[in-house]
N, CA, C and O of each residue as an XYZ file, in Angstrom:
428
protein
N     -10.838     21.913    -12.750
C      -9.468     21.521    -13.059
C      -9.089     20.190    -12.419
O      -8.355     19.388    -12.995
N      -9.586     19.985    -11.266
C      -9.060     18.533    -10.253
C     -10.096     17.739    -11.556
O      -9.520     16.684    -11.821
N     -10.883     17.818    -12.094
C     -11.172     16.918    -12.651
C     -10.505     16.120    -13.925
O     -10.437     14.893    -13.991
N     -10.189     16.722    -14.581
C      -9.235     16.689    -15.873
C      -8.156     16.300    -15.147
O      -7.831     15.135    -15.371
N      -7.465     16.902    -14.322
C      -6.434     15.929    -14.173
C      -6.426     14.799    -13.026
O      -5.299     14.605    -12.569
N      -7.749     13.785    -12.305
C      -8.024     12.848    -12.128
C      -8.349     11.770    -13.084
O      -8.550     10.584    -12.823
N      -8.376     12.543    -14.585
C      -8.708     11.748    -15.617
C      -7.363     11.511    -15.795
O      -7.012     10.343    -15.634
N      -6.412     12.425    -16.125
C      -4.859     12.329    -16.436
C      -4.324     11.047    -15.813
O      -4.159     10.002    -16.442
N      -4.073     11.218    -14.546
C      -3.379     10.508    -13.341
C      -4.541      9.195    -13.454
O      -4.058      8.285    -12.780
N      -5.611      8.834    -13.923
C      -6.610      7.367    -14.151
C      -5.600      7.107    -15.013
O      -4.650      6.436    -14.611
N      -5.637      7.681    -16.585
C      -5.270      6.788    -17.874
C      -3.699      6.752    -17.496
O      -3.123      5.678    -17.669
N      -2.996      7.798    -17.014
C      -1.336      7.580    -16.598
C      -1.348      6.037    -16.017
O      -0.839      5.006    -16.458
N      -2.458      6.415    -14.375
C      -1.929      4.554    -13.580
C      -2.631      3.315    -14.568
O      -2.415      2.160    -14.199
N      -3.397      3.506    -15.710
C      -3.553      2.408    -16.454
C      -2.387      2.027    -17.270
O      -1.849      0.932    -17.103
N      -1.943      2.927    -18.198
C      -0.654      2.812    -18.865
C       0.633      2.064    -17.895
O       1.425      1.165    -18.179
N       0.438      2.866    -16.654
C       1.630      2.472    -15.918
C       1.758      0.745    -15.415
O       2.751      0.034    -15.266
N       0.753      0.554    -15.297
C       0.339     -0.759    -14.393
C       0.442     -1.671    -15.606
O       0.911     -2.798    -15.451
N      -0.012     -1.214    -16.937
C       0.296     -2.485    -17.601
C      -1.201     -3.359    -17.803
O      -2.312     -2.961    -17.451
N      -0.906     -4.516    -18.402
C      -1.937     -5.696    -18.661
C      -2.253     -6.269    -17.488
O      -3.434     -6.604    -17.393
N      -1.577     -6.478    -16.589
C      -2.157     -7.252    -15.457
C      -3.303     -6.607    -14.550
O      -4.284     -7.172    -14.068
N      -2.912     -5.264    -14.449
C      -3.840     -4.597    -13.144
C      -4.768     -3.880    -14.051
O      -5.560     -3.138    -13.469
N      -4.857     -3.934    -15.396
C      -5.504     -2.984    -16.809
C      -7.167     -3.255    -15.788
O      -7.705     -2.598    -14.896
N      -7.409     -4.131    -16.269
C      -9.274     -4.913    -16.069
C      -9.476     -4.046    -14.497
O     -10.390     -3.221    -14.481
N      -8.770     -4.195    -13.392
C      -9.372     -4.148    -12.076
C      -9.390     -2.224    -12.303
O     -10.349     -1.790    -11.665
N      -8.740     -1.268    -12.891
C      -8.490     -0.224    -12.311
C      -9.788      0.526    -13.465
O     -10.634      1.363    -13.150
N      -9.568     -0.117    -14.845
C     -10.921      0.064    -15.778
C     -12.527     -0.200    -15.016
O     -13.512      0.526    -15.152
N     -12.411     -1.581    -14.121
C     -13.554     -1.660    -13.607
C     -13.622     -0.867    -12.141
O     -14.753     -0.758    -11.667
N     -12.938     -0.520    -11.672
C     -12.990      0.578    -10.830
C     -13.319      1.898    -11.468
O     -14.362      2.403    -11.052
N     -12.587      2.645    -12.489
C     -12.736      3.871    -12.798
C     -14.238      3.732    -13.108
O     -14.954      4.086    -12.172
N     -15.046      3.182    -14.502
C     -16.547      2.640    -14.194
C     -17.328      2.427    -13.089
O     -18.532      2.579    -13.295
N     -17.049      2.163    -12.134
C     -17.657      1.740    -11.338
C     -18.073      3.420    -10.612
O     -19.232      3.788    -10.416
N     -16.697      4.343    -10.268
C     -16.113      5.453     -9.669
C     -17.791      6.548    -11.369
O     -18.873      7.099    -11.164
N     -17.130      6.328    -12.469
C     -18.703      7.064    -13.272
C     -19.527      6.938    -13.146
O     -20.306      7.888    -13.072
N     -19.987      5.424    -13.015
C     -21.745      5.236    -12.806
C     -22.098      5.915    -11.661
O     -23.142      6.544    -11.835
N     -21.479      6.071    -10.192
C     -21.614      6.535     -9.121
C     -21.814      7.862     -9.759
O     -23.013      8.143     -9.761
N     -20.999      8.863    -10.351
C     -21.209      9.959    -10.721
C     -22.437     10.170    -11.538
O     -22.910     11.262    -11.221
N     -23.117      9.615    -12.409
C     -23.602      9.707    -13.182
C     -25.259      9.360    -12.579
O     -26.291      9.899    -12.981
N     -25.136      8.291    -11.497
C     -26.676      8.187    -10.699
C     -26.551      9.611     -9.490
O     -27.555     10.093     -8.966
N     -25.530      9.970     -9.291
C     -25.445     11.451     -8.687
C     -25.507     12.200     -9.553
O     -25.081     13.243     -9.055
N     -25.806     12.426    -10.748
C     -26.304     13.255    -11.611
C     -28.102     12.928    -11.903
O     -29.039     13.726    -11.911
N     -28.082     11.360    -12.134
C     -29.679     11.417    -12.446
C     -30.546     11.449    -11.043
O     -31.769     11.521    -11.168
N     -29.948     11.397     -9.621
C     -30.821     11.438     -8.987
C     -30.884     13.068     -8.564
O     -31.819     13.287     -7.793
N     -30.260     14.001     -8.832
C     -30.211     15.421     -8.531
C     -31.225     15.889     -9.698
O     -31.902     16.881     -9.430
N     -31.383     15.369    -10.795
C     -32.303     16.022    -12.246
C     -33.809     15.527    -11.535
O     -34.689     16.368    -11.346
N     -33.971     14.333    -11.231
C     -35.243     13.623    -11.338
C     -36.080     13.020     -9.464
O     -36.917     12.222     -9.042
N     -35.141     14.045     -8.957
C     -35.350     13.673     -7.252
C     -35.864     12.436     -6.864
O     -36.848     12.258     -6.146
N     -34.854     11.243     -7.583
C     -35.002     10.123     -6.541
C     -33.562     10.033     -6.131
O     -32.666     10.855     -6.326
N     -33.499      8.427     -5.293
C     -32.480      8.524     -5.039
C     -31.653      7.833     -5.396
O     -32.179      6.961     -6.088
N     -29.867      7.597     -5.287
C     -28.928      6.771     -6.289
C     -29.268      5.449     -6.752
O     -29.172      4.939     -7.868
N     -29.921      4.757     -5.028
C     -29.901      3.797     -4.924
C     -31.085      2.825     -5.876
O     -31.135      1.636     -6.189
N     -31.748      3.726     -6.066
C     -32.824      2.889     -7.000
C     -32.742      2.866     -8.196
O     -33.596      2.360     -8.925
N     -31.334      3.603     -8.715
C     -30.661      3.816    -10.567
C     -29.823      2.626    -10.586
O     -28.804      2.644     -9.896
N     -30.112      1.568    -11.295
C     -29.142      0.560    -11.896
C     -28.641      0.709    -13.360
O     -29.497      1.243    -14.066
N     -27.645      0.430    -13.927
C     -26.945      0.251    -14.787
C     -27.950     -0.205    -16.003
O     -27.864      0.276    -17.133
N     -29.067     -1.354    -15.565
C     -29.778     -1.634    -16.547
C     -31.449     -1.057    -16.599
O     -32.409     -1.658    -17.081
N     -31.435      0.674    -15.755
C     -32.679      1.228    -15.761
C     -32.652      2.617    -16.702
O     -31.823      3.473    -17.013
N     -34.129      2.307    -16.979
C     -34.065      3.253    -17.960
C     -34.745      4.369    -17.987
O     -35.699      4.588    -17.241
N     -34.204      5.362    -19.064
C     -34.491      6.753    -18.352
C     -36.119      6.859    -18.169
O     -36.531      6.840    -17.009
N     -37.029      6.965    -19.187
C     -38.102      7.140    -19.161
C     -38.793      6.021    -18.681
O     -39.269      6.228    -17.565
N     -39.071      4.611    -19.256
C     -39.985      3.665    -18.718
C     -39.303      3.233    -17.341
O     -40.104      2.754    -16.539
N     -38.099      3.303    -16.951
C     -37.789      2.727    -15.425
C     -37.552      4.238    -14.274
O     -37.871      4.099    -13.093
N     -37.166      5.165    -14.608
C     -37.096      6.368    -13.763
C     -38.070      7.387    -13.961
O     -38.234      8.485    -13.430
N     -38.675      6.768    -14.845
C     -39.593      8.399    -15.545
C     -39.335      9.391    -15.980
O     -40.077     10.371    -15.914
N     -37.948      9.365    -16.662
C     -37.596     11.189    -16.686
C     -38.414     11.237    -18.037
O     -38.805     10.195    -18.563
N     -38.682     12.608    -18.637
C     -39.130     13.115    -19.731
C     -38.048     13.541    -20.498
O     -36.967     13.548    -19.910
N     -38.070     14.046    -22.138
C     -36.998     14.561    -22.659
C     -36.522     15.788    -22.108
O     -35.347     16.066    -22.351
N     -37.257     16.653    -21.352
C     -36.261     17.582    -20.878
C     -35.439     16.882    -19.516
O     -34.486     17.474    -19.009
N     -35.652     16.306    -19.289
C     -34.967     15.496    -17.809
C     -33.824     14.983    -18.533
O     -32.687     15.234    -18.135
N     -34.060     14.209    -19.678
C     -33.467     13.382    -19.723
C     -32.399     14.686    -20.522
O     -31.514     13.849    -20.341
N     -31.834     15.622    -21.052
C     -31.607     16.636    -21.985
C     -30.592     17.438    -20.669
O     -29.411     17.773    -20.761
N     -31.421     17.569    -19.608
C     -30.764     18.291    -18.150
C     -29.805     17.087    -17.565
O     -28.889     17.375    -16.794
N     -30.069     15.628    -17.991
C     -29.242     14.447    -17.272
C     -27.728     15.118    -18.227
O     -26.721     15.628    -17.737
N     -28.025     14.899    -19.588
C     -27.001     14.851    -20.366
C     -26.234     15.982    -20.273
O     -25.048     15.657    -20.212
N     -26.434     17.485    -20.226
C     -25.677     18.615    -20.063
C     -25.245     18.228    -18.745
O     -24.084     18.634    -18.701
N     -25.570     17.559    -17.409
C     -24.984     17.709    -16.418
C     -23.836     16.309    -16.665
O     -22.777     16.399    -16.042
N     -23.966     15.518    -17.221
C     -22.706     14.824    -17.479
C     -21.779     15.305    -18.505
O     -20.637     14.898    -18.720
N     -22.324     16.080    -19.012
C     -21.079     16.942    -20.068
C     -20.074     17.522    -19.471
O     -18.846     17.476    -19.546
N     -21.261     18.362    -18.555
C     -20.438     19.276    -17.476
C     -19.374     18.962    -16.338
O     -18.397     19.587    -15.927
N     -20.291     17.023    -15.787
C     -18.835     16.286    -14.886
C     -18.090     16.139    -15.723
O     -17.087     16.852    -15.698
N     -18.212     15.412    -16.536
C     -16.847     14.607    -17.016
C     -16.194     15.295    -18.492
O     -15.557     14.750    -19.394
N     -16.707     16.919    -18.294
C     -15.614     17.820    -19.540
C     -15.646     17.108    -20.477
O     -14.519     16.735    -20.804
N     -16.822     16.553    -21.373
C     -16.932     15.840    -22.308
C     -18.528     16.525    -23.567
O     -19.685     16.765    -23.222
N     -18.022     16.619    -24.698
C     -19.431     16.583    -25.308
C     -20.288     15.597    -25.849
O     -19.702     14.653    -26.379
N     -21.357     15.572    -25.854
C     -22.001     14.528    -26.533
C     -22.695     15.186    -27.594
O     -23.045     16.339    -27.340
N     -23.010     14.681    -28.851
C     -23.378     15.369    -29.875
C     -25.088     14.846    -29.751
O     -25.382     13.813    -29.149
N     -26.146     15.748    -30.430
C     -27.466     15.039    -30.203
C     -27.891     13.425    -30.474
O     -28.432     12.660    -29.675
N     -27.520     13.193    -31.697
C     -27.453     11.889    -31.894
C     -27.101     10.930    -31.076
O     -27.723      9.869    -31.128
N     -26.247     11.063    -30.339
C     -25.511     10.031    -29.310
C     -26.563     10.264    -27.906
O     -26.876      9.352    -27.141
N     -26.996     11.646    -27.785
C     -27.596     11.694    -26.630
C     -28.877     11.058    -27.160
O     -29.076     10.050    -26.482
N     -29.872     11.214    -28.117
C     -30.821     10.594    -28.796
C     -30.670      8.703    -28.121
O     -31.341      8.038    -27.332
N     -29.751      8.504    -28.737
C     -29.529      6.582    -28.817
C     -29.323      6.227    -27.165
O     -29.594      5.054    -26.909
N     -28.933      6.962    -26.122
C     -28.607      6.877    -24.731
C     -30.380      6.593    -23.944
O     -31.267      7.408    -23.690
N     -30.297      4.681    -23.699
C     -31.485      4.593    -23.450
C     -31.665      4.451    -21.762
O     -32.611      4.873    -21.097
N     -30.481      3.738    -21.287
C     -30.356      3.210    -19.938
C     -28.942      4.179    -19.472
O     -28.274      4.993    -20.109
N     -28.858      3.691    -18.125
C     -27.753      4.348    -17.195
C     -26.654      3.855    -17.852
O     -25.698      4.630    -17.894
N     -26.516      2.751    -18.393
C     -25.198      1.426    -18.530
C     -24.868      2.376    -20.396
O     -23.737      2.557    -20.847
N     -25.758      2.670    -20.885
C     -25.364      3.536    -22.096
C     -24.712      4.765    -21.942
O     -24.008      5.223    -22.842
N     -24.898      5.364    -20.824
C     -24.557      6.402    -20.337
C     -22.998      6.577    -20.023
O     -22.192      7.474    -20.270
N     -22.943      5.761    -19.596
C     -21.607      5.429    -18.532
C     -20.944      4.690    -19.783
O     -19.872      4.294    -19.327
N     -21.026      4.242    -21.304
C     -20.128      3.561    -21.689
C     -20.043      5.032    -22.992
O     -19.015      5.200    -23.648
N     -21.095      5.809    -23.137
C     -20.871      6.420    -23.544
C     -19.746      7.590    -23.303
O     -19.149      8.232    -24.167
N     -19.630      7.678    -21.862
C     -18.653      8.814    -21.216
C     -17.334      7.804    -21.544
O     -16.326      8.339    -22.006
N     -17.339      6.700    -21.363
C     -15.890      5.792    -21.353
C     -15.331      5.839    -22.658
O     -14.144      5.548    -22.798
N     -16.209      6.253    -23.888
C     -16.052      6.054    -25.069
C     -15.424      7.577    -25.217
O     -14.232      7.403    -25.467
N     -15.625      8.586    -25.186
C     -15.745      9.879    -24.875
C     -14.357     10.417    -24.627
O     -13.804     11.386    -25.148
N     -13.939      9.613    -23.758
C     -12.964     10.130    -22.310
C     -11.404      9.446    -22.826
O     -10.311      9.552    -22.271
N     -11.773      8.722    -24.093
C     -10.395      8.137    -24.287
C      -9.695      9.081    -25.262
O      -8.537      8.857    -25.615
């Protein structure tokens, strides 16, 4: 439940703040997923956050396999109360797809 409504109270202080503070609180909330989301791929594939960048990829840069990569995606369904349909999880090649996919998702 705290999660859903940390999403609430995000898109509320975007609305609220307007055009000026829009960019810094968008690139914060992103910034606040990818963190979630390399705490998701480093719990599936036991490495650690720090070696998941935005532009690494699941299989040729982390090694996961399709079931890794299948266990990445149900566990971001599961943070961020979102579904992804197969197709979308199919096309999800890097971390940075991941994370724009949940942003896409979440609106």
């Amino acid at each position: 439940h705290s999660n859903s409504l940390s999403n609430k109270m995000g898109n509320s202080l975007l609305a609220v703040r307007g055009i000026n503070h829009k960019y810094i609180v968008v690139e914060r909330k992103t910034e606040m997923e990818l963190e979630k989301i390399k705490g998701i791929i480093a719990g599936v594939l036991n490495i650690e956050p720090s070696d998941i960048t935005p532009d690494s990829t699941f299989i040729e840069d982390l090694g996961a396999d399709s079931l890794d990569v299948f266990q990445i995606v149900m566990g971001i369904e599961e943070e961020f109360d979102i579904e992804i349909s197969p197709e979308d999880a199919e096309r999800i090649g890097t971390v940075g797809e991941a994370v724009e996919l949940v942003r896409s998702a979440e609106v």
